[in-house]
Backbone bond lengths (Angstrom), bond angles and torsions (degrees), N, CA, C in turn:
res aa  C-N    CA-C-N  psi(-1)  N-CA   C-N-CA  omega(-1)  CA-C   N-CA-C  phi
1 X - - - 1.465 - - 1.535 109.17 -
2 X 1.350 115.35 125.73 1.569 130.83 172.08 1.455 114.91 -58.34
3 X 2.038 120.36 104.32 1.105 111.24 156.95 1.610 144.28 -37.64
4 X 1.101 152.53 82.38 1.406 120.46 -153.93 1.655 96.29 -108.84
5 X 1.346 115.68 154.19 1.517 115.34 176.60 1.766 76.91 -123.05
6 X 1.687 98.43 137.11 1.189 120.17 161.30 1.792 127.03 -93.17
7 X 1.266 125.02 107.96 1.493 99.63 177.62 1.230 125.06 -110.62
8 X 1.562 99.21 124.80 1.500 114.12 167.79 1.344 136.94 -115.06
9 X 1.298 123.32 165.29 1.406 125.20 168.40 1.336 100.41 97.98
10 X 1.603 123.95 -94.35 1.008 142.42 157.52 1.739 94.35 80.50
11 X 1.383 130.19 -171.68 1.696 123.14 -149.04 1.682 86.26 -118.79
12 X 1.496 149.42 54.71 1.494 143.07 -179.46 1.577 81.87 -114.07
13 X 1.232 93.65 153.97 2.088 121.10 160.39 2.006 92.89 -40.71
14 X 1.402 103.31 -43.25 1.495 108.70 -168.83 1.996 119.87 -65.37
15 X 1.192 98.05 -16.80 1.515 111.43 -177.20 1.736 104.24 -26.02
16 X 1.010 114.53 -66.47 1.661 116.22 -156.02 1.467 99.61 -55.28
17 X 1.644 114.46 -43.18 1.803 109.39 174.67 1.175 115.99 -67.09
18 X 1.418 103.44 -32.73 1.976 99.82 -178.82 1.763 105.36 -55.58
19 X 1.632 100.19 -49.72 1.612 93.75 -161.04 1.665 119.28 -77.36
20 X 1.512 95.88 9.25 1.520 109.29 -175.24 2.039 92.22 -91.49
21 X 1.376 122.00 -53.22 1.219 138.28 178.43 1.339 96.07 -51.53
22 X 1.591 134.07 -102.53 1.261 134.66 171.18 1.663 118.34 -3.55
23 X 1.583 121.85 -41.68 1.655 105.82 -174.29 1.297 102.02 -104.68
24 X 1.325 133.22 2.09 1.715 143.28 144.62 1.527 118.53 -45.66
25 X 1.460 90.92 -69.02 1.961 108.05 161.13 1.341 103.00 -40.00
26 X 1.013 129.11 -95.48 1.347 134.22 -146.96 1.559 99.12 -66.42
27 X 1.376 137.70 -50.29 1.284 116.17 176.11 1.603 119.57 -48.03
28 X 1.247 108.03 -20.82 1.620 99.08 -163.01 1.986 96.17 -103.28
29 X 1.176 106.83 -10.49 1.749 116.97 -176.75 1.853 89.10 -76.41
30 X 1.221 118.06 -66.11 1.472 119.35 174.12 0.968 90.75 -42.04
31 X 1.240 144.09 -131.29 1.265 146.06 -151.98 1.575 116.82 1.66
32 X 1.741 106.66 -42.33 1.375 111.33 -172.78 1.564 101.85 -75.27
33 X 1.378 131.20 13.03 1.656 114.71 -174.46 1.716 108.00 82.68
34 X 1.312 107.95 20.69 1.488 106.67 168.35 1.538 114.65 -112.96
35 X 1.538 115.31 151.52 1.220 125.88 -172.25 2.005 93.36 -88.08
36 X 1.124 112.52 117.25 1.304 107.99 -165.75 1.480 103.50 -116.71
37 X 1.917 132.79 123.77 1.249 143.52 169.09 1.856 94.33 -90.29
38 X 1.232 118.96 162.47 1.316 147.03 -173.52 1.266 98.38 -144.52
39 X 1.267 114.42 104.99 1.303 147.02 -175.85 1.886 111.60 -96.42
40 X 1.305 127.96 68.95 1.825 106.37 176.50 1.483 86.15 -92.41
41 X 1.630 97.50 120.18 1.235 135.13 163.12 1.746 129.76 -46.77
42 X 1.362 105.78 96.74 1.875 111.66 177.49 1.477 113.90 -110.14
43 X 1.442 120.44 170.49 1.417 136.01 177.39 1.588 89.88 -42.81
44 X 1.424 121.25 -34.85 1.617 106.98 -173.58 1.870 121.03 -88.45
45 X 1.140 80.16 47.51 2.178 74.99 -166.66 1.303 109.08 -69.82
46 X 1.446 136.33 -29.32 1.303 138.91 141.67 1.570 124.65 -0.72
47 X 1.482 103.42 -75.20 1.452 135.02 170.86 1.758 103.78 -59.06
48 X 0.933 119.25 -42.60 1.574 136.94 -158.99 1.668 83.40 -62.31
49 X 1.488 90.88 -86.30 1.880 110.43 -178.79 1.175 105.78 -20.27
50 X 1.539 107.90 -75.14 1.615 115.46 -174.80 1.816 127.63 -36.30
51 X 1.672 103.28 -31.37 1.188 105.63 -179.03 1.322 109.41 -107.48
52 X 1.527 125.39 1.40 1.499 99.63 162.64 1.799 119.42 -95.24
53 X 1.130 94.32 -21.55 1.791 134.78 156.32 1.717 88.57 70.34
54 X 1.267 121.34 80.32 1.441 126.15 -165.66 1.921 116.03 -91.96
55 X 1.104 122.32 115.65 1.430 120.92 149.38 1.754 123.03 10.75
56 X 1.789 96.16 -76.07 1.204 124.69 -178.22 1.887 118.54 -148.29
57 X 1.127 103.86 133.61 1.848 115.40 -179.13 1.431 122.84 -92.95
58 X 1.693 118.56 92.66 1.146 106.73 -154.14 1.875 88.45 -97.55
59 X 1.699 92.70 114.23 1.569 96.50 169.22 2.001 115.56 -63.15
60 X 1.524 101.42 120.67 1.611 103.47 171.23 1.457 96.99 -111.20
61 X 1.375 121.27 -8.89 1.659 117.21 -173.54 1.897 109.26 -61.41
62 X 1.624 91.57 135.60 1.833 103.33 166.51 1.301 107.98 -100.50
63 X 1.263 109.82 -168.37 1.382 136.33 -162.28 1.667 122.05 11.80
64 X 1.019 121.71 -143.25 1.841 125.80 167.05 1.471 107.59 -39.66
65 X 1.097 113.56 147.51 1.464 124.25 162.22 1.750 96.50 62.20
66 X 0.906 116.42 16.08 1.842 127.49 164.73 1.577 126.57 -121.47
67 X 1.640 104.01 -56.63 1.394 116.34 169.00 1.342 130.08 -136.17
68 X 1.079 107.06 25.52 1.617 125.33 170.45 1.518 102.76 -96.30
69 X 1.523 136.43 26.72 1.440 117.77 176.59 1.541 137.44 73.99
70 X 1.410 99.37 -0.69 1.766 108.25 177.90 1.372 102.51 -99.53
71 X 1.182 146.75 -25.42 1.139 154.43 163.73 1.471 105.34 -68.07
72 X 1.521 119.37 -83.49 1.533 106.90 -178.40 1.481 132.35 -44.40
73 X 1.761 108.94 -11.60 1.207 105.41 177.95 1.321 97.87 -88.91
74 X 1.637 142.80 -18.86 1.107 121.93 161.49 2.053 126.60 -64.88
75 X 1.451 84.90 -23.57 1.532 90.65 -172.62 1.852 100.30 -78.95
76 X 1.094 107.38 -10.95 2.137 103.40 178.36 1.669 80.51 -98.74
77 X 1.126 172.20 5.15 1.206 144.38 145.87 1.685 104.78 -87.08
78 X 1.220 136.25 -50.52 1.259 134.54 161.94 1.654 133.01 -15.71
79 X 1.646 98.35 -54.46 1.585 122.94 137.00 1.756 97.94 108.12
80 X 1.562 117.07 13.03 1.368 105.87 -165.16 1.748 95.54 -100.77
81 X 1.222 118.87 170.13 1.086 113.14 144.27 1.170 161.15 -51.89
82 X 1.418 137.16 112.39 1.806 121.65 -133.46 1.666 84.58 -126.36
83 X 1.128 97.65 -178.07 1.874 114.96 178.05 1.919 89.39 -137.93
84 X 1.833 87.24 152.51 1.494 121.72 164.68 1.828 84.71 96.16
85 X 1.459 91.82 -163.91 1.489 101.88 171.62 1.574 135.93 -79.43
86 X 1.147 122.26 155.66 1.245 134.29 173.95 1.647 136.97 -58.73
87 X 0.977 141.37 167.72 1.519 128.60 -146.77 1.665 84.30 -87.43
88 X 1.287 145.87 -29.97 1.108 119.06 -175.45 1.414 117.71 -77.31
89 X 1.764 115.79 -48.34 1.521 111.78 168.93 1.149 121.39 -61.14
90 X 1.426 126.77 -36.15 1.459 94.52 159.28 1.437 148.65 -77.06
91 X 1.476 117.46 -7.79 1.401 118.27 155.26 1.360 113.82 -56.44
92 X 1.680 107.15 -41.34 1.485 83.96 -148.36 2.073 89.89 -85.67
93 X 1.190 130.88 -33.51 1.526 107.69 171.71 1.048 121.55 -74.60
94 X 1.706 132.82 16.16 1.431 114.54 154.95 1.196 99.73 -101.81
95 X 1.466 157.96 11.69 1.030 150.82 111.97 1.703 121.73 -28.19
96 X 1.177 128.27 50.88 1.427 135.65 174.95 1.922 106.82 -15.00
97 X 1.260 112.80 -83.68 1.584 117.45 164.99 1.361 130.61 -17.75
98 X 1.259 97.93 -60.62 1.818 97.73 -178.16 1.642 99.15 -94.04
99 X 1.358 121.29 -41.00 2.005 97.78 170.66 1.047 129.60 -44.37
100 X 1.628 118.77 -18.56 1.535 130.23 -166.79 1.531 85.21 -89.27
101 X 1.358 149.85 -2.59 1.229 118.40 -158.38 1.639 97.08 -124.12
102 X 1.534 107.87 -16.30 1.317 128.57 155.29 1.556 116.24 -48.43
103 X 1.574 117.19 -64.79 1.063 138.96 -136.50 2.032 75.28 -88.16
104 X 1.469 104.59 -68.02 1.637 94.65 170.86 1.587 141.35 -0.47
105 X 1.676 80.83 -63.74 1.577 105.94 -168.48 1.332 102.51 -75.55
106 X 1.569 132.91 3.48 1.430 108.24 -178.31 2.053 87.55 -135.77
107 X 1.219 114.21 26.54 1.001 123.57 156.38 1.719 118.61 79.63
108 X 1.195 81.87 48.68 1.795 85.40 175.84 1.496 91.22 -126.99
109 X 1.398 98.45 145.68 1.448 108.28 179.43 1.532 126.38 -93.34
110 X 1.130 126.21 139.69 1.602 132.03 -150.16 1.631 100.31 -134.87
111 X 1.212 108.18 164.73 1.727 112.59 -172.07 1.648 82.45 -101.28
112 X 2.218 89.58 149.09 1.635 102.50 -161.49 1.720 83.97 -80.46
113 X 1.654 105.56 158.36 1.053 129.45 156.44 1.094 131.18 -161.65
114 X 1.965 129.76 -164.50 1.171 122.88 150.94 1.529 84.71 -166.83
115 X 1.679 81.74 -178.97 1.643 119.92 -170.41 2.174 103.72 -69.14
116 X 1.165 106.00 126.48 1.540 85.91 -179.60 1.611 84.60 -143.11
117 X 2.000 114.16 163.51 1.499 110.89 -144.72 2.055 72.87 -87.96
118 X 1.011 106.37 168.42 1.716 111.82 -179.42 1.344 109.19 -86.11
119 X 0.905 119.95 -5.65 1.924 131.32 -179.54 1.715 93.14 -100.40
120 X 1.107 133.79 -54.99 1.619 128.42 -168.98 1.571 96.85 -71.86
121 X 1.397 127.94 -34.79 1.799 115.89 -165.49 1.909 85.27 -63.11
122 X 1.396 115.32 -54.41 1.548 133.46 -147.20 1.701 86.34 -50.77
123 X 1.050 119.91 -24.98 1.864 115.70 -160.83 1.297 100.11 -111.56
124 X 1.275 143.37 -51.74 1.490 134.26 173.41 2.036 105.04 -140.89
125 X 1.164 78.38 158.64 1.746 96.88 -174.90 1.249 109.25 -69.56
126 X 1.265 109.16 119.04 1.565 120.98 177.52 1.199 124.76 -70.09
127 X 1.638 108.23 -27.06 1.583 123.18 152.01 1.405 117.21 -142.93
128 X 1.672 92.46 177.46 1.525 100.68 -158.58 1.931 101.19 -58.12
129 X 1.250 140.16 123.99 1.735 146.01 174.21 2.045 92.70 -31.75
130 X 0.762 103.31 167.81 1.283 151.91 -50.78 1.687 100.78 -44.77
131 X 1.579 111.63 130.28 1.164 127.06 167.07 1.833 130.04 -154.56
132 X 1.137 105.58 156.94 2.053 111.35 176.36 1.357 113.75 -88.02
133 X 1.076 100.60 103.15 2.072 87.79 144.14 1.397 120.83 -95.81
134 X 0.978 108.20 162.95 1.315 118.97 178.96 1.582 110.50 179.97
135 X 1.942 106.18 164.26 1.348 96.39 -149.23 2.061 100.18 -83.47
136 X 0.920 143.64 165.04 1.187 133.39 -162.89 1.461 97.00 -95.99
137 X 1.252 151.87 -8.18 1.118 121.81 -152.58 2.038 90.50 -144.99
138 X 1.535 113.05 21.34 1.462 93.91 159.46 1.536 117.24 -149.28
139 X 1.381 143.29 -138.85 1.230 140.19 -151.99 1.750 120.58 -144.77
140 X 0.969 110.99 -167.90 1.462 112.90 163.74 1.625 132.14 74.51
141 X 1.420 101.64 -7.89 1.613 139.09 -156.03 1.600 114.16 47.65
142 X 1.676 114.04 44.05 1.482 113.90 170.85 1.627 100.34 -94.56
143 X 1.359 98.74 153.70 1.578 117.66 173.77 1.753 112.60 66.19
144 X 1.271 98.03 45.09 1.567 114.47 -169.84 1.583 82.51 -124.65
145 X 1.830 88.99 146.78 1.652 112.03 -167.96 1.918 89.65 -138.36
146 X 0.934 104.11 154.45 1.679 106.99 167.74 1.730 102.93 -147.89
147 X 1.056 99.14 138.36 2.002 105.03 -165.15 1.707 84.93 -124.71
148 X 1.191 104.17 114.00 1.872 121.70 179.62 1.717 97.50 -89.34
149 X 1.069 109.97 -175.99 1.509 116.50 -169.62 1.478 113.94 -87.08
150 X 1.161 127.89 132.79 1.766 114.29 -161.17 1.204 126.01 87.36
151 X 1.644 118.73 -2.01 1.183 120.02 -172.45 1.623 112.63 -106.39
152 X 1.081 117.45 161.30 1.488 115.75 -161.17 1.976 81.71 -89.81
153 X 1.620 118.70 167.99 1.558 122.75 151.98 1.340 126.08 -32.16
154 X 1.179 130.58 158.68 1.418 139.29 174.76 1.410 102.28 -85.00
155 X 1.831 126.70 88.42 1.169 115.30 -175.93 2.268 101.67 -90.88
156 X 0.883 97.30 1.78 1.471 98.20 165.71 1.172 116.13 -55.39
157 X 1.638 130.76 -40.87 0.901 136.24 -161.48 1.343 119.59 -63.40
158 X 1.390 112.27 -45.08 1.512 136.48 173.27 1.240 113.22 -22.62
159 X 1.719 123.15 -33.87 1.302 128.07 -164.65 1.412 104.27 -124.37
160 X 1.551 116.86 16.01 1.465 105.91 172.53 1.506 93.49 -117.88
161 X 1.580 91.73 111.10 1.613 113.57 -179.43 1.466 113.59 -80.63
162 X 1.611 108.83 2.06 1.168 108.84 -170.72 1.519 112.71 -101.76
163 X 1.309 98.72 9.08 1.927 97.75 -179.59 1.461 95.67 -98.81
164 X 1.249 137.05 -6.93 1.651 139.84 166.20 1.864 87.77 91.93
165 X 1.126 79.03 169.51 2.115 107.20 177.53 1.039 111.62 -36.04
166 X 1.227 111.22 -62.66 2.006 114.93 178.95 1.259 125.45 -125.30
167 X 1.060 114.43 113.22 1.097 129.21 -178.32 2.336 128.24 -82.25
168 X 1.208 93.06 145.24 1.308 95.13 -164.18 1.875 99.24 -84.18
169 X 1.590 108.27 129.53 1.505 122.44 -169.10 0.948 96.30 -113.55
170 X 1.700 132.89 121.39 1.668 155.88 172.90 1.559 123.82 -114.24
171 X 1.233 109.13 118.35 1.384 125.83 165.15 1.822 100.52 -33.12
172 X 1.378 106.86 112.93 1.960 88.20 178.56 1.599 90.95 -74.77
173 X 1.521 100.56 155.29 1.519 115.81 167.96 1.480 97.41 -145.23
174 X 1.469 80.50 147.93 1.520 103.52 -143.74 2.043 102.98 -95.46
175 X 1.321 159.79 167.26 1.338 118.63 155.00 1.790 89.21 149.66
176 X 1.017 119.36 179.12 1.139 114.46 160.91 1.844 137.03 -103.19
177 X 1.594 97.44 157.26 1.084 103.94 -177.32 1.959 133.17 -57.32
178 X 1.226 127.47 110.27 1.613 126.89 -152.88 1.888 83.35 -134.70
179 X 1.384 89.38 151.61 1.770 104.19 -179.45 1.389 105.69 -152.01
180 X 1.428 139.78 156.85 1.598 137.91 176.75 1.054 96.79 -160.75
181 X 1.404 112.41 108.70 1.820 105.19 157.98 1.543 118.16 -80.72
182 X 0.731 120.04 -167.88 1.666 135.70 -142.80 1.747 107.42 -171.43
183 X 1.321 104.66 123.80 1.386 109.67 176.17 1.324 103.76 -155.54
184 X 1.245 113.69 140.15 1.811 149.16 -173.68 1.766 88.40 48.75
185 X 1.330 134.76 33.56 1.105 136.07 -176.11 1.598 135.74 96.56
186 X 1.643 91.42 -15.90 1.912 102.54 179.40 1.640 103.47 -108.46
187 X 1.578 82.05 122.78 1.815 106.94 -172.20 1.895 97.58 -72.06
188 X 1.458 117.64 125.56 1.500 138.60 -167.39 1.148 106.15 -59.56
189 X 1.559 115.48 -81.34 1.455 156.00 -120.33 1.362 107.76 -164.21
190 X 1.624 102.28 157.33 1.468 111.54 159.75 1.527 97.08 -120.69
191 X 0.863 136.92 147.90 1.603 143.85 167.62 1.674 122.04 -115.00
192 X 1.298 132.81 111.27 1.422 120.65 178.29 1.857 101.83 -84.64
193 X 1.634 103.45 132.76 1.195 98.84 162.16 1.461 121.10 -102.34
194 X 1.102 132.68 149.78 2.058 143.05 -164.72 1.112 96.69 -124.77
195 X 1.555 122.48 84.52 1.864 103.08 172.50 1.310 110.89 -64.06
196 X 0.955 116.22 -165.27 1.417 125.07 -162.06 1.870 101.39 -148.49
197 X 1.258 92.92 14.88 1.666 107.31 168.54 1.115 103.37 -150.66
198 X 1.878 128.76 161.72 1.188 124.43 -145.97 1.630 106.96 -91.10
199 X 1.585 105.09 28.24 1.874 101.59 155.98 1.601 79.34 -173.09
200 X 1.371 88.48 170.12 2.010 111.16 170.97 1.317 110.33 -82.26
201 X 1.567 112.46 68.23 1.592 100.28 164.37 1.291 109.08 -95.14
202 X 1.805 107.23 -139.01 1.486 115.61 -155.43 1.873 110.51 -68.73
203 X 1.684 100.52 -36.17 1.723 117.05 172.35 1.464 121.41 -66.14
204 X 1.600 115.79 -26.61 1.527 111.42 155.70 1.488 137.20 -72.77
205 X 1.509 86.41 -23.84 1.436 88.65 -162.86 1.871 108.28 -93.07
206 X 1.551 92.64 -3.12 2.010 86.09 -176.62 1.931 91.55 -134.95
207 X 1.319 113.73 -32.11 1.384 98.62 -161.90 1.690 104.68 -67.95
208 X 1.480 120.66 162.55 0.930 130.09 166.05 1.481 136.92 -51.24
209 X 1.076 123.97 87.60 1.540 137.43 -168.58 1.740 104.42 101.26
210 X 1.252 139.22 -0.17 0.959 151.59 151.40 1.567 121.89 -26.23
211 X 1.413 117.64 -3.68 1.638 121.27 166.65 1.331 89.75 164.68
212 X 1.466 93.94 154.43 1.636 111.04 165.94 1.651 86.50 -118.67
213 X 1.371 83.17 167.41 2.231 120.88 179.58 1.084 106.61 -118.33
214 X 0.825 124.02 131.33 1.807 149.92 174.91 1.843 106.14 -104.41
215 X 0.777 133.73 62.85 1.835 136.04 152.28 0.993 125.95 -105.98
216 X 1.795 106.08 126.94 1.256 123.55 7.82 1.949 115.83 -67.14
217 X 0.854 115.68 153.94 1.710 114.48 178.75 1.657 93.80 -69.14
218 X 1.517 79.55 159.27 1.869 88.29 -174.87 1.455 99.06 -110.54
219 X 1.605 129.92 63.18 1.160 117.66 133.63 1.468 130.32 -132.04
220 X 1.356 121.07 -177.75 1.394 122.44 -159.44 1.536 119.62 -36.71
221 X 1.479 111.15 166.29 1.560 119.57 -166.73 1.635 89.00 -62.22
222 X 1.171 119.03 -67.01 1.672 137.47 -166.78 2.139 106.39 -43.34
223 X 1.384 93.91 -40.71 1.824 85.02 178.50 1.271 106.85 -83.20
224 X 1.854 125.66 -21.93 1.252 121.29 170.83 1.434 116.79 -37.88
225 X 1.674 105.85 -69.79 1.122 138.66 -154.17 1.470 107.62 -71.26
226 X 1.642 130.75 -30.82 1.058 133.59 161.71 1.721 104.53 -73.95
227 X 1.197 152.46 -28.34 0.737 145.68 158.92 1.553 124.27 -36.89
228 X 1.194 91.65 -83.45 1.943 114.24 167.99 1.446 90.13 -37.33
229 X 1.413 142.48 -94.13 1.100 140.67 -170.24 1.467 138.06 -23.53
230 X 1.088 112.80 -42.54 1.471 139.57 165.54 1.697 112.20 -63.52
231 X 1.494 105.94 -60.46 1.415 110.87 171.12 1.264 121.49 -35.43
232 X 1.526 110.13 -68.02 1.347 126.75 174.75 1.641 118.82 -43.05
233 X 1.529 101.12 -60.59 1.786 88.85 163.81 1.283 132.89 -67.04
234 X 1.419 127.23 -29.36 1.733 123.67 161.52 1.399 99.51 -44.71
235 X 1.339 136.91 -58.22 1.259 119.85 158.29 0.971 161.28 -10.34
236 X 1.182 99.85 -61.73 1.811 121.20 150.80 1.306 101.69 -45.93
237 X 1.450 96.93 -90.84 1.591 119.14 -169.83 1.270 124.03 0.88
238 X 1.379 84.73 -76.71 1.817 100.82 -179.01 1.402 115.26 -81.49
239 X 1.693 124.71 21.03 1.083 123.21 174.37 1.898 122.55 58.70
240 X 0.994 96.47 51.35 1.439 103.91 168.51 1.374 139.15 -89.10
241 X 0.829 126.30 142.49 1.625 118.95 161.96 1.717 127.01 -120.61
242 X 1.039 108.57 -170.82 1.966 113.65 -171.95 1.090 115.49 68.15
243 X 1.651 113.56 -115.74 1.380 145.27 160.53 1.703 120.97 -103.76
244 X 1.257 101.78 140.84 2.053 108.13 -176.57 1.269 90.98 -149.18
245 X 1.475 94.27 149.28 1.881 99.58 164.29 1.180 93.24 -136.20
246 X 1.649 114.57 143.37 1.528 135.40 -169.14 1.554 75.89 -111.46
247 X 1.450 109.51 153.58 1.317 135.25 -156.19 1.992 87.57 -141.94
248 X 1.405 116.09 127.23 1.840 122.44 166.46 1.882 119.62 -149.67
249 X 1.070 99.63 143.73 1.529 97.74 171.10 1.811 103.17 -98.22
250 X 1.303 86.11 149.49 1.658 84.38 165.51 1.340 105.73 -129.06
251 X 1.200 118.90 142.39 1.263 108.81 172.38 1.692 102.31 -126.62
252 X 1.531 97.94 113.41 1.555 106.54 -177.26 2.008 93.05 -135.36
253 X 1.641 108.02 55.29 1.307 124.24 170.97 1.886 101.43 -66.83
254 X 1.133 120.26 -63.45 1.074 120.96 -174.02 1.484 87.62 -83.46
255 X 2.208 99.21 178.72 1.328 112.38 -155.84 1.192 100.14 -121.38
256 X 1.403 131.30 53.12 1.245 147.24 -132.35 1.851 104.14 -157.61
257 X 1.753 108.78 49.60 1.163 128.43 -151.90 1.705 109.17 -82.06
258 X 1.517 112.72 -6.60 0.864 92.73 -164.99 1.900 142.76 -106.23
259 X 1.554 92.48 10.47 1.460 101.50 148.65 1.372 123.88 -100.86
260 X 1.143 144.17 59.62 1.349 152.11 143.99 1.180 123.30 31.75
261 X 1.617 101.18 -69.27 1.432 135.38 165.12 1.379 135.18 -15.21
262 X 1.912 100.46 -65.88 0.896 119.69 151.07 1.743 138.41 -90.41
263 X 1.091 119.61 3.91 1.437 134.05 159.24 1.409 121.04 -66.66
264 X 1.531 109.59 -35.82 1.280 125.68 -168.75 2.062 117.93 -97.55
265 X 0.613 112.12 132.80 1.406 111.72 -161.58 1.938 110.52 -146.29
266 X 1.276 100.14 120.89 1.585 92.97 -177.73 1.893 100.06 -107.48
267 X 1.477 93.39 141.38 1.838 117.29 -173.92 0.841 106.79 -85.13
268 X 1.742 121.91 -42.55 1.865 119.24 -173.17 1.141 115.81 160.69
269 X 1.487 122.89 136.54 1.376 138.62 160.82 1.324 107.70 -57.82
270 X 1.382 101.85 140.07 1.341 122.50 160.38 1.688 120.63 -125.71
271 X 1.242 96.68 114.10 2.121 116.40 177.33 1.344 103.74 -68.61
272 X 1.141 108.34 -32.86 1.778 96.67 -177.80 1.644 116.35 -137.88
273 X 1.531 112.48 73.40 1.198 110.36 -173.21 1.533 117.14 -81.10
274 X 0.841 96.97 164.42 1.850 105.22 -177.46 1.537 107.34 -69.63
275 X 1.908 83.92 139.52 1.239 114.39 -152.78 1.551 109.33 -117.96
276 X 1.472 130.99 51.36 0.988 134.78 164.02 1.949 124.02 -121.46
277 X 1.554 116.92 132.17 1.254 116.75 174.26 1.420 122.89 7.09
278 X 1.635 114.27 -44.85 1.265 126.92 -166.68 1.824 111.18 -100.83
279 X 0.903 94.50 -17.78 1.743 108.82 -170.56 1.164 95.06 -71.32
280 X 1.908 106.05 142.33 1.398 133.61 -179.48 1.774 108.66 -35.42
281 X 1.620 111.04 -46.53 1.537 93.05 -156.28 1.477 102.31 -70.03
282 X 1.751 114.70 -46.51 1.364 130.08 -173.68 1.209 132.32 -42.42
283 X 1.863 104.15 -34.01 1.300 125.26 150.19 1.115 131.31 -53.38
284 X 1.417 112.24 -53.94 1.650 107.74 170.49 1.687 121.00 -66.70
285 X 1.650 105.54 -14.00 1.411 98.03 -176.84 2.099 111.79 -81.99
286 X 1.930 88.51 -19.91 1.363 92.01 -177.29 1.760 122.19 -74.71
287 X 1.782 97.27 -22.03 1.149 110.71 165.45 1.784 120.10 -85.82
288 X 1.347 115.33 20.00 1.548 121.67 154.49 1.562 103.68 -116.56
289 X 1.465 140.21 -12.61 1.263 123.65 159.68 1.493 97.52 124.23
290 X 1.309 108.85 12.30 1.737 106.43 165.47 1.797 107.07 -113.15
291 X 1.377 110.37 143.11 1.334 127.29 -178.99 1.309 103.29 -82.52
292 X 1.609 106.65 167.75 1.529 98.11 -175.39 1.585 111.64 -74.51
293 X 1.724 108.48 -33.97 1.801 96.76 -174.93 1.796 109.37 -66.84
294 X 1.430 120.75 -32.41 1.767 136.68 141.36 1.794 106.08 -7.20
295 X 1.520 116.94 -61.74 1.003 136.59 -145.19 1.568 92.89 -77.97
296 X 1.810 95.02 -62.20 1.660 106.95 -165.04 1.467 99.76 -49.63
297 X 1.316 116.76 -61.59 1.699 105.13 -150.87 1.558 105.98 -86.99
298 X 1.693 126.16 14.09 1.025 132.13 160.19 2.230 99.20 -63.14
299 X 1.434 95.75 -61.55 1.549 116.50 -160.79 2.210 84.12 -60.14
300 X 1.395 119.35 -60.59 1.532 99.77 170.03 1.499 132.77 -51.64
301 X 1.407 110.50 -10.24 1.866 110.86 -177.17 1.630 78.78 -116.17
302 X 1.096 148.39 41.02 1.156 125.76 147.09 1.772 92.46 -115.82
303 X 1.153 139.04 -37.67 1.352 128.26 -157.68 1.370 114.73 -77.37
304 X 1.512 116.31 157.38 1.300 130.98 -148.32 1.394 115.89 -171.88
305 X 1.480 128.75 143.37 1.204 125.66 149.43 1.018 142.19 -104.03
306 X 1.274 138.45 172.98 1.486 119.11 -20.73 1.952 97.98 -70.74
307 X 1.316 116.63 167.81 1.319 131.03 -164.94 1.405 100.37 -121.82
């Protein structure tokens, strides 16, 4: 029987979703005939590893210190077999800024931006409104600002030390919410998300009744298919493995369908998307004919080292 150490919680803004993901995993890994450790993640994970001394490490950790690469570079010295991506893809797609320039170069289209210091956006507009800040280097849609047209800067920001020094500045685009996970490289699904508040932040995307999913999404064969397509290569691109979900707005408001191309726009990969029954990727895997415990010990017989 396969040890597995699960990790959750771990010290990101994201903790409370990780440790909700992490005891999902492991309830449904037990179930699968696995000997399952529950891992909440401290400065000592070293020590942690060492004493549950696991088979395989099924990463459930979000944000910093989960999928930004400081963790997996502990898990390639550790030496066991891990799941999701590797210390380079995940730095470089939780790096929002420089994945977009990745994702660019092989021709998928991304909303314009740049790096601006988080004290200069807070005092005057770095660009012309309507636009996003947000912090560049985490998840979940916390510490996200949107400045509509007529509106003075986000001087709130000034005092949230938690979006770091510079912050990443986005063209807002306007359109609806579309998601596709991706596993061992073949993009699933498209999914429309409907918040149920007036955008998909942090309260749609976890609170209770906080959005419904639409899969398959109800638009044309052609935005499907650029969808799926696109997914799959951010994939590549940024060197991923397991499961990813590419995150896009579309904006097909007007009826004026026929560059695609440019209507369609992807926001960001995600290395470690949420991992519960109900969660975007699990969904799309349930809507190809795998269950979620199906899912889990797919994501444990895929992991490996080094990644």
């Amino acid at each position: 029987m396969k040890r597995i150490a699960v990790l959750k919680g771990g010290m990101s803004s994201e903790r409370d979703v990780s440790l909700v993901s992490g005891a999902e995993c492991a309830k449904a890994l037990r179930a699968e005939g696995y000997d399952v450790t529950e891992i909440d993640v401290a400065p000592n994970l070293w020590e942690q590893l060492h004493a549950a001394d696991p088979d395989v490490v099924f990463n459930a950790l979000h944000g910093d210190w989960g999928e930004d690469g400081r963790v997996q570079g502990v898990l390639d010295l550790f030496g066991a077999p891990y799941t999701h991506s590797g210390v380079m893809a995940s730095a470089l797609a939780m790096d929002k800024h420089r994945s977009k320039a990745v994702l660019r170069d092989v021709g998928i289209t991304v909303s314009e931006g740049y790096l601006v210091p988080r004290l200069s956006a807070a005092k005057e507009h770095p660009m012309e409104p309507p636009y996003v800040v947000k912090p560049n280097g985490q998840g979940s849609s916390q510490g996200i600002y949107i400045v509509r047209e007529g509106e003075e800067p986000a001087a709130a920001m000034a005092d949230n030390e938690a979006m770091g020094e510079l912050v990443l500045v986005e063209k807002f685009v306007p359109g609806r919410e579309l998601t596709v996970a991706v596993m061992d490289g073949k993009a699933l699904a498209v999914t429309e998300i409907i918040p149920n508040t007036e955008w998909y932040d942090y309260e749609a995307k976890y609170a209770d009744g906080g959005s419904s999913h639409v899969v398959p999404a109800e638009i044309s064969k052609d935005a499907t298919e650029l969808c799926l397509t696109w997914a799959a290569l951010a994939h590549q691109a940024l060197g991923c493995r397991g499961i990813t979900r590419a995150d896009f707005r579309f904006n097909d408001i007007n009826d004026d369908l026929t560059d695609i191309v440019n209507k369609m726009v992807m926001l960001e990969v995600n290395t470690q998307p949420g991992m519960t029954p109900t969660s975007l990727a699990p969904e799309q895997a349930a809507h190809d004919g795998m269950n979620f415990g199906q899912l889990c010990r797919w994501i444990v017989e895929d992991a490996s080292w080094p990644r």
